[in-house]
C-alpha positions in Angstrom: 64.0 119.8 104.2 65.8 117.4 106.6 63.5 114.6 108.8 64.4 117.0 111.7 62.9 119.8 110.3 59.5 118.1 109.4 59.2 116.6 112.6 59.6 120.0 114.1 57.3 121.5 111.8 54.3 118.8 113.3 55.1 120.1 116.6 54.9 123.3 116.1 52.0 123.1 114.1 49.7 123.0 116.8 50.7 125.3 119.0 49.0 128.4 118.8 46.2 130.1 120.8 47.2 127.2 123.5 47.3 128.1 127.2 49.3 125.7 129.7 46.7 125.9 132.4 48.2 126.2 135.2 49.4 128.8 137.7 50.9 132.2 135.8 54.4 133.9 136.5 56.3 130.5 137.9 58.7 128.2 136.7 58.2 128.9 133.4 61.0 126.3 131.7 60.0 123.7 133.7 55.9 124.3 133.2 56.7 124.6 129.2 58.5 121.0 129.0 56.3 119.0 131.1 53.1 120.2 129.0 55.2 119.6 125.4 56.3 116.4 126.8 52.6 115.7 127.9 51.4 117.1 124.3 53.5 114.7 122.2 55.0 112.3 123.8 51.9 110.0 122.8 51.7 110.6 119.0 51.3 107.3 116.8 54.4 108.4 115.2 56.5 109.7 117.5 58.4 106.7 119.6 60.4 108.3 121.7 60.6 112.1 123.1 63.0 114.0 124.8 62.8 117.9 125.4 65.8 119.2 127.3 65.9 123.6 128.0 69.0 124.9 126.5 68.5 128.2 127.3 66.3 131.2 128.6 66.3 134.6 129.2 64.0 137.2 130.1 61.7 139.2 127.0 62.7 142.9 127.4 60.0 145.0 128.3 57.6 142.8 129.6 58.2 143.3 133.3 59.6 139.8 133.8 56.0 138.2 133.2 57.4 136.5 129.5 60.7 134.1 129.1 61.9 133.2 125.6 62.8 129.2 126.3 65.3 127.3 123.6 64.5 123.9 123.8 65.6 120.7 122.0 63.0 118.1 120.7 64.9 114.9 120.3 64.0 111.4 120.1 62.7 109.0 117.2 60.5 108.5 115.2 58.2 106.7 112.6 58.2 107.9 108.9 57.6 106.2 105.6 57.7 102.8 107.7 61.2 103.5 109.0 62.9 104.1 112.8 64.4 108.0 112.4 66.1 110.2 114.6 65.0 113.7 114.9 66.4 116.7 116.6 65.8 119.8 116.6 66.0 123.1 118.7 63.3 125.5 119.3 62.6 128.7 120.2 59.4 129.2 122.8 57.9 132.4 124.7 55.4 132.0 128.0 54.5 133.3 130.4 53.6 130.7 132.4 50.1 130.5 131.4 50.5 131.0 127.6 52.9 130.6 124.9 53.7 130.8 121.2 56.8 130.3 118.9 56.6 134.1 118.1 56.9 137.0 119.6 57.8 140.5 118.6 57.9 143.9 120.1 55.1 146.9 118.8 58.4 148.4 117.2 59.1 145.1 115.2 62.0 143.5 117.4 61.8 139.8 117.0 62.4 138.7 120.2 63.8 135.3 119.2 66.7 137.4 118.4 67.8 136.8 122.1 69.4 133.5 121.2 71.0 134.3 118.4 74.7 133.6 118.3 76.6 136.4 118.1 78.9 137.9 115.0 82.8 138.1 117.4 85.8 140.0 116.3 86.8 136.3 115.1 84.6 136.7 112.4 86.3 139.4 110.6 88.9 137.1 109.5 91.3 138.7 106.8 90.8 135.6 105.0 87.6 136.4 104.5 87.7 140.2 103.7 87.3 140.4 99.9 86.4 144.4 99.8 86.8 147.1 101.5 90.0 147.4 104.2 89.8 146.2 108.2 89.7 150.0 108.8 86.2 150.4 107.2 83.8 152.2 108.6 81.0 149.5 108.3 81.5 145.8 108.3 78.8 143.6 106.2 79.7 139.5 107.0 78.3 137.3 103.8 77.3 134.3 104.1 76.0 132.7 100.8 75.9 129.6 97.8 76.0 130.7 94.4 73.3 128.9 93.4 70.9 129.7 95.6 68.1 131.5 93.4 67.5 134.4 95.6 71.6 135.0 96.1 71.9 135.1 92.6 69.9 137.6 91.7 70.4 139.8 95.1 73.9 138.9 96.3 76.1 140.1 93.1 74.5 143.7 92.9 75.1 144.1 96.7 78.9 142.9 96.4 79.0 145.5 93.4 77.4 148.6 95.3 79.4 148.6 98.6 82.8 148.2 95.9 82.3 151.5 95.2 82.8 152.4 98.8 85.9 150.7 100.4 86.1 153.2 103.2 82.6 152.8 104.5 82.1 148.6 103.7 84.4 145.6 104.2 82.9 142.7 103.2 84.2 139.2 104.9 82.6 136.5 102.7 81.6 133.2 103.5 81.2 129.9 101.3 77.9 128.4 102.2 76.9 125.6 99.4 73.9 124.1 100.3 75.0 120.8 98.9 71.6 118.7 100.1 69.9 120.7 97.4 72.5 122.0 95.0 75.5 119.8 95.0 77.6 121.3 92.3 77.8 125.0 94.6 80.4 122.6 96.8 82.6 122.5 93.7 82.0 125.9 93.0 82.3 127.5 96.2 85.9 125.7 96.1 86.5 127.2 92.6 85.8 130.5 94.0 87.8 130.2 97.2 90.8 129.7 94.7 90.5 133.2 92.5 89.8 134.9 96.4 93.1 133.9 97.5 94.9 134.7 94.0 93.0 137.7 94.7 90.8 137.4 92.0 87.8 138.9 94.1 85.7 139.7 91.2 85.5 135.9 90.3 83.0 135.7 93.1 80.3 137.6 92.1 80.8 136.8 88.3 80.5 133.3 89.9 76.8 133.3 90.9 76.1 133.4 86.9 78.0 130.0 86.4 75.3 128.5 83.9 75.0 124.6 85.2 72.5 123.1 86.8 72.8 122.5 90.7 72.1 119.5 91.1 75.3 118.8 88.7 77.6 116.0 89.9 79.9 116.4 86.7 83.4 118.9 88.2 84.5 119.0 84.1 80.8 120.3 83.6 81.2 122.8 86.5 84.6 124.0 85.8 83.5 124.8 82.5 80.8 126.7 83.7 82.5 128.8 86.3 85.5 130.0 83.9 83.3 130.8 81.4 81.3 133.3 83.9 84.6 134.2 85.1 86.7 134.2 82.2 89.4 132.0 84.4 91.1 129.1 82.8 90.3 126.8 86.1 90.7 123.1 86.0 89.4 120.4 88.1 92.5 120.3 90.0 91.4 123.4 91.5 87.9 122.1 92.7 89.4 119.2 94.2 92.3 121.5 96.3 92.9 120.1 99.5 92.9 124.2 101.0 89.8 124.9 98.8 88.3 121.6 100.6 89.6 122.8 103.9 88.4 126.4 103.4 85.0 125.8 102.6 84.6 123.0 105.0 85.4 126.0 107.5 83.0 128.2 106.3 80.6 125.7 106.8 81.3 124.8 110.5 81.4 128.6 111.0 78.3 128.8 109.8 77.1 125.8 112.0 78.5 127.7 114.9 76.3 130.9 114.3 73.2 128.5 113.7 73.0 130.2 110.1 70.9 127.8 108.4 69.9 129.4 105.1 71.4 131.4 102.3 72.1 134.2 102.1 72.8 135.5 105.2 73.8 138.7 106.0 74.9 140.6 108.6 75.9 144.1 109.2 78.0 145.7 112.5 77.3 142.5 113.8 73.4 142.8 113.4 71.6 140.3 110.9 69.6 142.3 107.9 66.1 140.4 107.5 64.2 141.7 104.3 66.0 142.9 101.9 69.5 143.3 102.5 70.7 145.3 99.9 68.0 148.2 100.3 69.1 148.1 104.0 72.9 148.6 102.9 71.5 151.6 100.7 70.7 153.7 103.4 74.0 152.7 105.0 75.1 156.5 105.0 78.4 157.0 103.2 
């Protein structure tokens, strides 16, 4: 967890059940900043505070009364004796009077969905397609590191099910290696990239059971690993590709772009899948 992130997480922490106390239905983004500003802006260890609205928009079905309000907390901070920065964007709903960092419909719509980037035609790259054909009914966008512990074990049997169905799924994939936490997946994910355009596409799932340890620095170490999953004959010249480098570097900044900031993500016909994924896809009919 980045400094960011924890500094967000002491904001947030006391938010609930709090009421802004003061006139209802007005001014909403303007009401919200002045009483987070007010709220935090005199913690021991926060230095200096700045909260700027990004964005806001209107909760559906709630006649007006309710905004959803992005904001970004900024500024620095004290932690372990050192000066950080720290900046962060948030998602807020009030009504003028009240707020909280959640808010979902009866039905189960999460209405922090609003700001959500959105999945473009861009995004169904052909560089990316690794099953299915750009004439496929459904389109399922990947994003993912193959060391993450949940993509592992979920990831693989989802790329293997929607194989069996190239007129109903394309699947564009994206490299995500989430290299604060598992810093061999950025050699891997390169490895990978390499068999998807020899179009090797099976090398990608068999990759996810690569047996080395993620937080691996050693590329003879991870080479090994991968072509013995694979049963490719990889060396580290390919981990250290220049287009590889490039490639995933993309994927990355795509990733950036559509504020995706965990693995794996998924999306399909544009929509994320929260839960589980690959039950969603199931009932995908055929």
């Amino acid at each position: 967890m980045n400094l960011s992130k924890k500094f967000s997480i002491l904001f947030l922490s006391s938010l609930f059940s709090t009421s802004l106390f003061s006139a209802c239905f007005v001014d909403h983004e303007e009401k919200l900043s002045q009483f987070l500003q007010k709220k935090y802006e005199n913690l021991p260890h926060i230095l200096k505070l700045d909260i700027s609205v990004l964005d806001s928009k209107v909760v559906p079905n709630s006649y007006g009364l309710w905004k959803g309000v992005k904001v970004k907390l900024s500024g620095q901070a004290k932690h372990k004796g050192k000066i950080v920065p720290f900046s962060e964007p948030n998602i807020f709903f009030t009504d003028g009077c009240n707020f909280t960092n959640t808010l979902s419909s009866l039905d189960g719509e999460d209405w922090a969905s609003l700001f959500e980037p959105k999945i473009e035609q861009k995004h169904y790259s052909q560089n990316h397609l690794i099953s299915g054909t750009i004439s496929s009914k459904h389109k399922i966008v990947v994003f993912s590191d193959p060391l993450c512990p949940y993509c592992k074990m979920n990831v693989p049997p989802m790329l293997d099910y929607v194989k069996q169905y190239p007129q109903t799924f394309a699947v564009y994939y994206y490299h995500l290696p989430l290299d604060s936490i598992h810093p061999a997946a950025v050699e891997l994910t390169r490895l990978m990239y390499m068999a998807q355009v020899q179009g090797k596409f099976d090398a990608i799932s068999k990759a996810y059971n690569s047996d080395v340890s993620a937080r691996e620095r050693d590329v003879n170490k991870i080479v090994e690993a991968f072509n013995k999953a694979t049963g490719l004959q990889f060396t580290t010249q390919y981990a250290e590709n220049p287009l590889a480098v490039k490639s995933v570097n993309h994927d990355r900044d795509v990733a950036s772009e559509l504020d995706v900031r965990g693995t794996p993500t998924i999306y399909l016909d544009g929509k994320k899948v929260y839960g589980n994924f690959y039950e969603t896809i199931e009932k995908v009919e055929k």
